[in-house]
NUMIDO-266213 format. One record per residue (C-alpha): chain; y, x, z; residue number from 1; residue in three letters. Coordinates in pm, whole numbers, padded with zeros to 5 digits. Example, Ala and Ser with C-alpha at 12.3 -4.5 7.8 and 13.67 -1.06 7.14 Angstrom:
2
  ch   north    east      up    i   aa
   A  -00450   01230   00780    1  Ala
   A  -00106   01367   00714    2  Ser
This chain:
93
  ch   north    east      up    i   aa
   A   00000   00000   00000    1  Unk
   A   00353   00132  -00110    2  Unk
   A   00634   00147   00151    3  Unk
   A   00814  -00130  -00043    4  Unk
   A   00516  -00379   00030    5  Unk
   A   00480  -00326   00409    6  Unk
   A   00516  -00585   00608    7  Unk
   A   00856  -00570   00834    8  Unk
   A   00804  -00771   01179    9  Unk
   A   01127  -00817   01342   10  Unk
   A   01168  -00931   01679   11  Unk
   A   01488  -01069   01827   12  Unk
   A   01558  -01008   02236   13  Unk
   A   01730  -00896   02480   14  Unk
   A   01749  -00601   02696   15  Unk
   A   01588  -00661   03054   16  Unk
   A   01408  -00960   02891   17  Unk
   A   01060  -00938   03058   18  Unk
   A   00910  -01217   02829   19  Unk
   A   00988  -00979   02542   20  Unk
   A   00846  -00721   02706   21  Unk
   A   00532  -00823   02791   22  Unk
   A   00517  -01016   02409   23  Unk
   A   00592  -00631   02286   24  Unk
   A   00298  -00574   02493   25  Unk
   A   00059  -00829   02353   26  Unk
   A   00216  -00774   01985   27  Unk
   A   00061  -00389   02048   28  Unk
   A  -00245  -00471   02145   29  Unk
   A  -00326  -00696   01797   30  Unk
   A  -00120  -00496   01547   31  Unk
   A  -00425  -00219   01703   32  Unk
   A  -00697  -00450   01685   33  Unk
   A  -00590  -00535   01344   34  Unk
   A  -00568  -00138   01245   35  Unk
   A  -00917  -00094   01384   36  Unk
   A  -01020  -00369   01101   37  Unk
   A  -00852  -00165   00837   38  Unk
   A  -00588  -00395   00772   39  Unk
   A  -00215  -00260   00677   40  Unk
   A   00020  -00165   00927   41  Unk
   A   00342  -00395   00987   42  Unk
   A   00619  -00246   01106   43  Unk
   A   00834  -00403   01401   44  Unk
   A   01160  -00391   01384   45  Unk
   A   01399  -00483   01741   46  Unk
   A   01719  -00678   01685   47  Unk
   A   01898  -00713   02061   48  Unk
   A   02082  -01064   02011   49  Unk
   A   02348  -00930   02314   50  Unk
   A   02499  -00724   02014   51  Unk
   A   02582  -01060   01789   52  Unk
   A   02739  -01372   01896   53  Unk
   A   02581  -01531   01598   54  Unk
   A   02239  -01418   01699   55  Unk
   A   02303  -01503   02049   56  Unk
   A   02367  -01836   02021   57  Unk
   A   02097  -01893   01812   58  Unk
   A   01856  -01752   02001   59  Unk
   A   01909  -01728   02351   60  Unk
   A   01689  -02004   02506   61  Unk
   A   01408  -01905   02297   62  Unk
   A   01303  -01508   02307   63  Unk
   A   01085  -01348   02221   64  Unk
   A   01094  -01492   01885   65  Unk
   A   00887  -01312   01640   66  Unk
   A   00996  -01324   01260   67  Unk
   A   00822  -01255   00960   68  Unk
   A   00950  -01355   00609   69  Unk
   A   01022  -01734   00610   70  Unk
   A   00765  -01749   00918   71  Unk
   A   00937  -01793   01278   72  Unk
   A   00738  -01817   01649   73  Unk
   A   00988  -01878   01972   74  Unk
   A   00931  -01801   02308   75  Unk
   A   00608  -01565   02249   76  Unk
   A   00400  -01547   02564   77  Unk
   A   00062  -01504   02500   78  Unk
   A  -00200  -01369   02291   79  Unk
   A  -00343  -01658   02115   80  Unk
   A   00009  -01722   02002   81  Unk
   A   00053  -01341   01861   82  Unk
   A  -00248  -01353   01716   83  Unk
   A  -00187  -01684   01563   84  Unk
   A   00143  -01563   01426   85  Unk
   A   00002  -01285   01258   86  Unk
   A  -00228  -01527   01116   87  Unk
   A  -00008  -01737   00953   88  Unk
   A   00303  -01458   00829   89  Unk
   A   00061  -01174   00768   90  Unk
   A  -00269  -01312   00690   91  Unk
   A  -00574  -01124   00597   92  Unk
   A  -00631  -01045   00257   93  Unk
C-alpha cells in the first residue's frame, strides 16, 4: 500500500480528557490486533478541540470521537465500540 492510500484516523479531544485516554488505549490495542492479522496500518492523527472554537463547540459533550472519512463514532469507551468502528470506516479487505 502507497502512503497516499493509508488510512488517516483522526481523533478529536482534549487534553486531561481521561475518556480519550483510555479510548487511545483501547484504539492501540486493535490497530495491534489488526497488524498481527496482516492488515494495513492506519495512522491516528490527534486534533485537541481546546485549540478551535469551531471544533469546540462541536464537540465538547461528545469526546473521544473517532473519525474516519465520512465515518464518525462519539463518546468512544469501549472495545466493542473501537472495534466496531474500525469495522465499519476501515473494513477488511
Amino acid at each position: 500500500m502507497t502512503d497516499e492510500a493509508r488510512t488517516t484516523l483522526t481523533i478529536y479531544r482534549r487534553p486531561g480528557c481521561h475518556l480519550c485516554d483510555d479510548a487511545e488505549l483501547l484504539l492501540r490495542d486493535e490497530l495491534a490486533q489488526r497488524a498481527r492479522a496482516g492488515l494495513a496500518p492506519i495512522d491516528v492523527e490527534h486534533v485537541d478541540i481546546s485549540t478551535d472554537a469551531v471544533l469546540e463547540a462541536r464537540y465538547r459533550r461528545r469526546i473521544p470521537v473517532f473519525v474516519i472519512g465520512e465515518t464518525e463514532s462519539e463518546l468512544v469507551t469501549s472495545a466493542r465500540q473501537v472495534r466496531e468502528f474500525l469495522e465499519q470506516a476501515a473494513p477488511r479487505p
